[in-house]
C-alpha positions in Angstrom: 1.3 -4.8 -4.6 -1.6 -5.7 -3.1 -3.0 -8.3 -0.4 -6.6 -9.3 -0.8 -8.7 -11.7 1.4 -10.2 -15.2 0.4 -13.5 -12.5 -0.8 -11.0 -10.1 -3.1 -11.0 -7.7 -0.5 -8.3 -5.7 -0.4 -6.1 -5.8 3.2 -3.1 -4.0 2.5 -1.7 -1.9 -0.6 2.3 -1.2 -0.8 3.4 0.7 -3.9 7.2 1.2 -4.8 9.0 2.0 -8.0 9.1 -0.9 -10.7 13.0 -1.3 -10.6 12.3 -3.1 -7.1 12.8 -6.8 -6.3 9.1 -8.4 -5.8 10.3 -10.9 -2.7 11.4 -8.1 -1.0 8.4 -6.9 -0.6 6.4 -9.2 0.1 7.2 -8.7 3.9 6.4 -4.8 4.1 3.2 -5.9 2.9 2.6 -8.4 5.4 3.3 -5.5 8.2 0.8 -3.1 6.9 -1.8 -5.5 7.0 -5.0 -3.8 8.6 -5.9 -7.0 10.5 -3.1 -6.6 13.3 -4.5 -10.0 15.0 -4.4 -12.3 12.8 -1.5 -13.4 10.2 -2.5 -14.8 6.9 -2.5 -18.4 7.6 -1.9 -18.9 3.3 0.1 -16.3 1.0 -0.6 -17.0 -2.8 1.8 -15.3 -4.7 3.2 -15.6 -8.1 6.6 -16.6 -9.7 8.6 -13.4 -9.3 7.9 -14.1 -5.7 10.2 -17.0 -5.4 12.9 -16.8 -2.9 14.5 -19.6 -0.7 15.2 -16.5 1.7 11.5 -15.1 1.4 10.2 -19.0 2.0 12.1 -19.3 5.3 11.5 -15.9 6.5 7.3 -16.9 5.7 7.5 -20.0 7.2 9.2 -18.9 11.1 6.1 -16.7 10.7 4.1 -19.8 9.8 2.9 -18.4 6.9 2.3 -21.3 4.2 3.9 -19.6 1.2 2.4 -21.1 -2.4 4.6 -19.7 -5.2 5.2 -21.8 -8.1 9.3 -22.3 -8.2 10.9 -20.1 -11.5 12.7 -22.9 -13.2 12.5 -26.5 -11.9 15.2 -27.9 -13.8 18.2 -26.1 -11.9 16.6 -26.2 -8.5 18.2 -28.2 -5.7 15.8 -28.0 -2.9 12.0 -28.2 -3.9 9.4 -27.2 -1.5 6.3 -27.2 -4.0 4.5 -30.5 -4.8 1.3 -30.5 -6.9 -1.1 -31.2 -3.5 -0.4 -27.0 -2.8 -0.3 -25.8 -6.1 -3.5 -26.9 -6.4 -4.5 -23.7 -4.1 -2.7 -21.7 -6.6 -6.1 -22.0 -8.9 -7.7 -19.6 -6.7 -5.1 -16.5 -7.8 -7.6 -15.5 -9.9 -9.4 -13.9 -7.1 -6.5 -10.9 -6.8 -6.3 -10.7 -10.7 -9.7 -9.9 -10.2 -9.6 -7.5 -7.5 -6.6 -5.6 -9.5 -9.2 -5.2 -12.4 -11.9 -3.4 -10.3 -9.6 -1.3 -8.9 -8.2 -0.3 -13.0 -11.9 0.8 -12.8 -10.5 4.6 -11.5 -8.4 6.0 -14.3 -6.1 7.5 -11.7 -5.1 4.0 -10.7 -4.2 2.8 -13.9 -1.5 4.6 -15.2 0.8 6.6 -12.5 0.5 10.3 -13.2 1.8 11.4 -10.0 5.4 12.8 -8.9 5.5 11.7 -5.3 4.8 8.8 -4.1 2.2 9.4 -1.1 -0.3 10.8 -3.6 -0.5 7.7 -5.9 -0.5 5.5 -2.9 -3.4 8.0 -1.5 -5.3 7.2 -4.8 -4.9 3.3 -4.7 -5.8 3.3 -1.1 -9.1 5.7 -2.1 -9.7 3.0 -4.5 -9.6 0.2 -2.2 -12.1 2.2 0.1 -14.8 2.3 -2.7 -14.1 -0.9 -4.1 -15.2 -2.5 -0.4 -17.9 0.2 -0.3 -19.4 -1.2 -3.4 -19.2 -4.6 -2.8 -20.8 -4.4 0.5 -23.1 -2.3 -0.5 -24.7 -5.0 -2.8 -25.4 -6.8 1.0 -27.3 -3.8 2.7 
């Protein structure tokens, strides 16, 4: 998983096996954010992200969660209306950031035993990633 700025830069990196639960990790994320002082004011997040539980816990932190609900049809209490969907358009900026980091071959496919050295790699890859798009601006 990955957090990324309005810009596609990436914030924070959290990897875990696939047989996890998405929503619950959502949260870790959020903690290993490298910009301590300030809390995302907007989280943009897919469908396997939604969770009544994860939208409460978001919102004491006041944290505006846009997720698009998993089924409408069976839902009781719906918190999405079209006005913050709309925001959901702009997803495309971490699609896009996931593609420059598939960029390092290492990245792409997990060929690693333990943990810390893939999640050494990603965070390698996030460090030139930022280093090439600011170096465009020097």
């Amino acid at each position: 998983m990955i957090c990324v700025d309005a810009q596609g830069i990436p914030l924070a990196v959290e990897t875990e096996s696939a047989n996890r639960n998405e929503a619950i990790l959502v949260e870790p994320l959020i903690a290993k954010m490298t910009l301590k002082k300030r809390h995302p004011q907007r989280l943009i997040y897919d469908k396997a992200g939604d969770s009544q539980k994860l939208r409460d816990h978001l919102a004491d932190q006041k944290i505006d969660f846009i997720c698009p609900h998993r089924d409408i049809k069976n839902r009781k209490q719906k918190t999405q209306d079209g006005r913050k969907l709309r925001r959901y358009k702009r997803r495309w900026i971490v699609e896009r950031t996931i593609s420059w980091l598939h960029n390092y071959r290492r990245v792409v496919t997990r060929w690693e035993y333990h943990n810390h050295l893939y999640t050494s790699f990603v965070k390698l890859a996030c460090l030139f990633t930022m280093i090439k798009r600011f170096s465009d601006h020097l």
